[in-house]
C-alpha positions as CSV (number, residue, x, y, z in Angstrom):
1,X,2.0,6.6,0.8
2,X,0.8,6.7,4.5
3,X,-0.9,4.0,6.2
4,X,-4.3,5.6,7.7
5,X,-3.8,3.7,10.8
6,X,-2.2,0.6,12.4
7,X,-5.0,-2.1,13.2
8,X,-4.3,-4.9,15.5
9,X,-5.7,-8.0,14.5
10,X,-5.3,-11.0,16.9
11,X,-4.6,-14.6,14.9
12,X,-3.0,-17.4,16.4
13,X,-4.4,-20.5,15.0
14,X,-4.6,-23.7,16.2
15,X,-6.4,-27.3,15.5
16,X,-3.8,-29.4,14.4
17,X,-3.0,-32.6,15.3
18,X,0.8,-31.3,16.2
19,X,3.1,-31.1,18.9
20,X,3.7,-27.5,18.1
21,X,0.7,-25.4,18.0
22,X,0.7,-23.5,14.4
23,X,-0.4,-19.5,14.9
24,X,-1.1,-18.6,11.1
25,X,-3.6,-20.7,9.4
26,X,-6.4,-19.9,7.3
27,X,-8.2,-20.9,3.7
28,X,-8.6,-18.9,0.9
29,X,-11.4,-19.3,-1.7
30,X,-10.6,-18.4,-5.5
31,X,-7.0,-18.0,-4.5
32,X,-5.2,-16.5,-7.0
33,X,-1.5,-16.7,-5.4
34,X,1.6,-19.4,-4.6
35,X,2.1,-17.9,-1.4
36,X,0.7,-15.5,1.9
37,X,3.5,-13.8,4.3
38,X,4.1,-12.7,7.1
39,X,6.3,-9.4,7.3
40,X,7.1,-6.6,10.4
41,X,5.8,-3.7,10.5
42,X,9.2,-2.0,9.4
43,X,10.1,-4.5,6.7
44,X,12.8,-5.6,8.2
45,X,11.5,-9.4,8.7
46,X,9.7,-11.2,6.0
47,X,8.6,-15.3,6.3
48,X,6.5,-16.8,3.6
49,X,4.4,-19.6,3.8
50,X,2.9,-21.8,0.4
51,X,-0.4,-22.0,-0.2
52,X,-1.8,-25.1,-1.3
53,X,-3.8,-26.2,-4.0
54,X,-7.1,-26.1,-2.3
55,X,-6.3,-22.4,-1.0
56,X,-5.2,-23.2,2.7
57,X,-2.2,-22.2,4.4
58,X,-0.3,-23.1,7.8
59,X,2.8,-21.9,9.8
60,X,4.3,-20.8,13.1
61,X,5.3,-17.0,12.6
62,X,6.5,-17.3,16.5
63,X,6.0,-17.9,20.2
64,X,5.0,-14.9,22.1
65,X,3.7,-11.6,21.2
66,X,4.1,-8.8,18.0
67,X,2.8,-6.9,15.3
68,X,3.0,-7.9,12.1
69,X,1.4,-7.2,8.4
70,X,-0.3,-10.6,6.5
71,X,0.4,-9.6,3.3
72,X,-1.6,-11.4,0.3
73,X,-1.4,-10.2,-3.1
74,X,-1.8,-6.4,-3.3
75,X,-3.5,-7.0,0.2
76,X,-1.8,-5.8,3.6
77,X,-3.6,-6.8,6.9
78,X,-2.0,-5.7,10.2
79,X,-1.7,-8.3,12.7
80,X,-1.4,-8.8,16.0
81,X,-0.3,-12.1,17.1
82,X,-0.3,-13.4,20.5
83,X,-0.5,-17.1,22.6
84,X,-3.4,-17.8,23.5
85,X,-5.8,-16.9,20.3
86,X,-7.2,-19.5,18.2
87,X,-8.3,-18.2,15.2
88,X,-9.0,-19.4,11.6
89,X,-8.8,-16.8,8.8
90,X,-11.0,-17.3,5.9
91,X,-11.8,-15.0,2.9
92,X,-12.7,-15.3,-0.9
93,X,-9.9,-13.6,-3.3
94,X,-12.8,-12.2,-5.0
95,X,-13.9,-10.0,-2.7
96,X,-11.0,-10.8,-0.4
97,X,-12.0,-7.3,2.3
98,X,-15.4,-8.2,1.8
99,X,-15.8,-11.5,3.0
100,X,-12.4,-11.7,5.4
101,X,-13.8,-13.2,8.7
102,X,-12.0,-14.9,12.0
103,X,-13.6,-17.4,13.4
104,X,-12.5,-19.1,17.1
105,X,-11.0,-17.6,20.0
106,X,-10.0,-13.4,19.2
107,X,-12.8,-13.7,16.4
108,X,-14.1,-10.5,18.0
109,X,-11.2,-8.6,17.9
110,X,-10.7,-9.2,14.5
111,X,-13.7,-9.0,12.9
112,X,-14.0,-5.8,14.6
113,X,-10.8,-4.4,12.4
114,X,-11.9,-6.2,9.3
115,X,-15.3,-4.2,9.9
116,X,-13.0,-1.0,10.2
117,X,-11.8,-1.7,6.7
118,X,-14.9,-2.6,5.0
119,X,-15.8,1.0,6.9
120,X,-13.2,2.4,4.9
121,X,-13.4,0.7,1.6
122,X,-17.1,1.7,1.8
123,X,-17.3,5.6,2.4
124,X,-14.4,5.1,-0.8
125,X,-16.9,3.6,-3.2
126,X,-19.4,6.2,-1.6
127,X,-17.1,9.5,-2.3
128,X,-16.1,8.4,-5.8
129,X,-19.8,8.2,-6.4
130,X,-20.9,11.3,-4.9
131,X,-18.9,14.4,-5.6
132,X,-20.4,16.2,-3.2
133,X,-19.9,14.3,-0.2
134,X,-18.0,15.8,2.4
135,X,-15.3,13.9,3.4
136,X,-13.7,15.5,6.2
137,X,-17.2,14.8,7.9
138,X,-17.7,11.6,6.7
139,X,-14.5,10.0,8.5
140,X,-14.9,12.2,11.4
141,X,-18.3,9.8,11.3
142,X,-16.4,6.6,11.2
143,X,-13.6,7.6,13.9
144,X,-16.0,8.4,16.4
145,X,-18.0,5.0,15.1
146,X,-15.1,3.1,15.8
147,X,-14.8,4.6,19.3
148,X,-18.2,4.2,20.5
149,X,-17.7,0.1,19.2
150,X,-14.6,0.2,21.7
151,X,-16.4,0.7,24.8
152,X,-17.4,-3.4,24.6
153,X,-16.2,-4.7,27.2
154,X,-16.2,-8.0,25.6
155,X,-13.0,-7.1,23.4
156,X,-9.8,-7.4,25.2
157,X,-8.3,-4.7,27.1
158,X,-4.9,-4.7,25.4
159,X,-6.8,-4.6,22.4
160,X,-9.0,-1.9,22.7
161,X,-6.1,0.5,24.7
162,X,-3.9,-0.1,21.4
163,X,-6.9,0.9,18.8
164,X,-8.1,3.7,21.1
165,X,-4.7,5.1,20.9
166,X,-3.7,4.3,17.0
167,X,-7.7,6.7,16.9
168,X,-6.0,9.5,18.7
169,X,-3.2,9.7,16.6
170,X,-5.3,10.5,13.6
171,X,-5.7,14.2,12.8
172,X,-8.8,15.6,11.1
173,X,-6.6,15.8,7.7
174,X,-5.0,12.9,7.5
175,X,-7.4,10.2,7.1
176,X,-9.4,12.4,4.9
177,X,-6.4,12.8,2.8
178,X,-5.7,9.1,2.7
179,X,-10.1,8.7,1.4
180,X,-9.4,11.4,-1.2
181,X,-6.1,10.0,-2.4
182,X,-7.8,6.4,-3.1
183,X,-11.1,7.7,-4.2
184,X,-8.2,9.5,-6.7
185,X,-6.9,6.5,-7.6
186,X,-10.1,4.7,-8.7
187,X,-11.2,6.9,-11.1
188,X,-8.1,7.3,-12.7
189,X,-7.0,3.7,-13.1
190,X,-8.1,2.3,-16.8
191,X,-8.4,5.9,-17.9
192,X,-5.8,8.0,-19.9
193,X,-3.0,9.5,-17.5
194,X,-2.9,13.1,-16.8
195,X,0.4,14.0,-18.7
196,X,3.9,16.1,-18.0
197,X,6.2,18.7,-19.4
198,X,9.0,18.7,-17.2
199,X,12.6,19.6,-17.5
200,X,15.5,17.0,-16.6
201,X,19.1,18.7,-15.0
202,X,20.3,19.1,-18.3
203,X,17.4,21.8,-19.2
204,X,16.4,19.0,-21.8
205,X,12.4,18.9,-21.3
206,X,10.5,15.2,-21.9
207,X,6.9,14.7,-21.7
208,X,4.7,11.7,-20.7
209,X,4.5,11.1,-24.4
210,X,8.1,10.5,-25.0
211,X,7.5,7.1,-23.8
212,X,4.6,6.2,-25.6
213,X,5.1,2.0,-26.3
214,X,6.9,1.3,-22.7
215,X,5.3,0.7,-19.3
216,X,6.1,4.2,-17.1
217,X,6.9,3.7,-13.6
218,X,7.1,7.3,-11.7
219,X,8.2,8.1,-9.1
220,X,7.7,11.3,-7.2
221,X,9.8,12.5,-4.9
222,X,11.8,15.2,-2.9
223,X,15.6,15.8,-1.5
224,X,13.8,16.2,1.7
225,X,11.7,13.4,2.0
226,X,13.9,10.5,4.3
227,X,11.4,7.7,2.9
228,X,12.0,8.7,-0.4
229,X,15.4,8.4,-0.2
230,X,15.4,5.5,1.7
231,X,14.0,4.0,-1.8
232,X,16.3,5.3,-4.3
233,X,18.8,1.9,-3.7
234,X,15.6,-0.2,-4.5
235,X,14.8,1.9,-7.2
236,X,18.3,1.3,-8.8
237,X,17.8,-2.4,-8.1
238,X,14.5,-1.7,-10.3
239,X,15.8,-0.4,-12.5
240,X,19.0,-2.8,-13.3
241,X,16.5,-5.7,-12.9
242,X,14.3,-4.1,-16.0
243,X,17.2,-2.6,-18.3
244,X,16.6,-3.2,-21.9
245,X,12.4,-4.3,-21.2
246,X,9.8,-2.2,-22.8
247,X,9.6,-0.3,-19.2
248,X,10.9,3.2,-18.5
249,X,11.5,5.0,-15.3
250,X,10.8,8.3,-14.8
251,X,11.5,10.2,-11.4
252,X,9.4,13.5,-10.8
253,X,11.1,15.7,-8.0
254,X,8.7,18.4,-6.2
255,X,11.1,20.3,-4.7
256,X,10.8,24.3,-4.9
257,X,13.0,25.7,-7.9
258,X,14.9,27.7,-5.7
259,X,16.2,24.1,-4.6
260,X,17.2,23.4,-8.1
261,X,21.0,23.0,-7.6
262,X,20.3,21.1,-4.4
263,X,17.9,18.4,-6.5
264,X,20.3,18.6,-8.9
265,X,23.7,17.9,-7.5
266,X,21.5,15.0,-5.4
267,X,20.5,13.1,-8.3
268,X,24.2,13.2,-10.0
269,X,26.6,12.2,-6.3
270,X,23.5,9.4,-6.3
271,X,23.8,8.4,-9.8
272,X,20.5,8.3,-10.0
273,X,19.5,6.4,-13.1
274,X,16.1,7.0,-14.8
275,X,14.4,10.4,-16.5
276,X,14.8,12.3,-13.6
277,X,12.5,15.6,-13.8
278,X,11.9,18.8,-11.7
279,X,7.9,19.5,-11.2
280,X,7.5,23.6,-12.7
281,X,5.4,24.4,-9.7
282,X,6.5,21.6,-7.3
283,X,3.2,20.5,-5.3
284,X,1.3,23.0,-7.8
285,X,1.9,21.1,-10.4
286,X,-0.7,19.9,-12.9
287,X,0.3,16.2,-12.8
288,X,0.7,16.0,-9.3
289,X,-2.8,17.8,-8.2
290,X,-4.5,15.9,-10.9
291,X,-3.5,12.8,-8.9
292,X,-4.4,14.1,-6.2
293,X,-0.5,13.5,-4.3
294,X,-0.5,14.9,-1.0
295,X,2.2,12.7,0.7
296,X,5.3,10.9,-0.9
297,X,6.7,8.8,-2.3
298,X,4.4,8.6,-4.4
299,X,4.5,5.7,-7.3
300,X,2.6,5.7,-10.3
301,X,2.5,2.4,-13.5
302,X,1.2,3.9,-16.8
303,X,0.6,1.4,-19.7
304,X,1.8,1.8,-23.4
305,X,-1.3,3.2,-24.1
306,X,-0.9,6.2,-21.9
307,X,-3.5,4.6,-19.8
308,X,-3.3,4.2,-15.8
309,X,-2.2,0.5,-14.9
310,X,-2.1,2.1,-10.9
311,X,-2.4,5.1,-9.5
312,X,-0.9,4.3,-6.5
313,X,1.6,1.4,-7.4
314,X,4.3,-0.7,-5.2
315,X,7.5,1.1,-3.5
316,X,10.6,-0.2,-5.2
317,X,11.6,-2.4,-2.4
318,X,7.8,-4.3,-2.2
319,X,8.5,-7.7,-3.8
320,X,4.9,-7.2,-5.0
321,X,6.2,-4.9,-7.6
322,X,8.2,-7.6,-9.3
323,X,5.6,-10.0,-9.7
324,X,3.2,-7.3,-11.2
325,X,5.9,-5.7,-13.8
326,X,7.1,-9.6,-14.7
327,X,3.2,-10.7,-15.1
328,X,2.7,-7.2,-17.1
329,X,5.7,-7.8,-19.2
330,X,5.2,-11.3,-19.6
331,X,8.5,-12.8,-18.3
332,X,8.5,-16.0,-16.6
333,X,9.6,-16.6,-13.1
């Protein structure tokens, strides 16, 4: 699952009575979590801060100048943070893209992206409620939008130059594809999941209904994909973590059958744990058209019921995941 584009949100916060200045501060209403972090844009650095009874938060991330993700719940908001903003993050859980504003010094800058969101988030509620809308048009609408907004001369330069050039990386598919696939999502979750009748390494076949009573966690996948292999450790760390809880693992491989042996002797030097399954007509196939996959990994959480928890769930190695499958499950912390 692609990111559509990487925003660049300046917020570094101060106003307290400190020696050292604090550059992540803000005050969520309704807050529903312990915690908001701070994470790099690879994943390769994580800090968490707690957030307090009334909903506010308050940390130093660092001195200087980077991009990072805020990441809040199921929320992930790029950010760009730098010396010399002062800015106050406030939102309402509830409608947490809705209502997310900046206030102070580099407000402009990033109210500007939260507007780009809300953008997005709202030509999503208008496709899933129009079948006939044409998409492709639609976002070539909000690109150029977001490119006429640029030319203010009130938003930093640095800011704009970065934006301007994330805009010009975006080809007239992908953001499209990245609409179609959560407009996808939406209407399946709550509603019974399109099902499967794939064939494991053995030549045994299994079907979505084989684990009828247990949470399903798919994953789909190829032998050439380099981010989907990059998961498969966190996947086993899933799955260890989960072993004897009513939750079953299912991999879903789209490579081409004439890549058969190649899938094949992949999953076994791996030891690839799981129901790991070879798609009959790889991207073709009826499951993974019907939700609408056009990139992967791809990661799907089906209830008991054979009803969609997510249609686009959690990579193995998001720390989100754990929290939603222990809530789900109802294990403590």
């Amino acid at each position: 699952m692609k990111k559509f584009i990487l925003l660049a949100i300046t917020c570094w916060v101060s106003g307290f009575a400190q020696d050292t200045p604090l550059n992540f501060k803000g005050y969520i209403k309704n807050n529903h979590a312990d915690s908001v972090a701070v994470t790099s844009i690879k994943g390769t650095w994580r800090k968490a801060f707690a957030i307090n009874p009334e909903g506010r938060f308050e940390g130093t991330v660092q001195e200087g100048m980077g991009t990072f993700y805020i990441l809040y719940g199921e929320k992930e908001i790029p950010v760009f943070l730098k010396n010399d903003s002062e800015t106050m993050l406030t939102a309402d859980a509830a409608d947490f893209d809705g209502t997310l504003l900046f206030e102070g010094k580099g407000e402009k800058e990033n109210n500007f992206l939260a507007q780009m969101q809300r953008d997005k988030n709202n030509l999503i509620i208008k496709a899933g409620a129009n079948e006939g809308i044409n998409i492709e048009e639609e976002t070539a609408k909000l690109i150029d939008g977001w490119k006429e907004r640029l030319k203010d001369k009130d938003l930093a330069y640095m800011f704009r130059s970065s934006v301007q050039f994330k805009l010009t990386q975006i080809d007239s598919r992908s953001l499209p594809a990245e609409i179609e696939k959560q407009v996808k999502a939406k209407q399946l979750t709550g509603q019974p999941s399109p099902t499967f009748k794939y064939d494991d390494y053995r030549g045994r076949s299994h079907t979505l209904k084989d684990f009828k009573g247990k949470y399903v966690y798919i994953d789909v996948w190829a032998t050439w994909c380099g981010p989907c292999l990059k998961e498969i450790p966190n996947l086993q760390i899933i799955e260890e973590r989960y072993k004897g809880k009513k939750v079953a693992f299912v991999s879903i491989s789209v490579d081409e059958e004439k890549d058969h042996d190649k899938w094949k002797n992949l999953v076994t030097s791996k030891q690839m744990g799981g129901t790991q399954l070879l798609a009959d007509k790889a991207w073709k196939s009826d499951f993974i058209t019907a939700y609408g996959i056009n990139s992967i990994p791809r990661f799907i959480l089906i209830g008991p019921n054979g009803n969609v928890v997510d249609a686009d769930a959690k990579r193995p190695g998001d720390p989100e995941l754990v929290k939603q499958l222990d809530k789900i499950l109802g294990l403590k912390k």
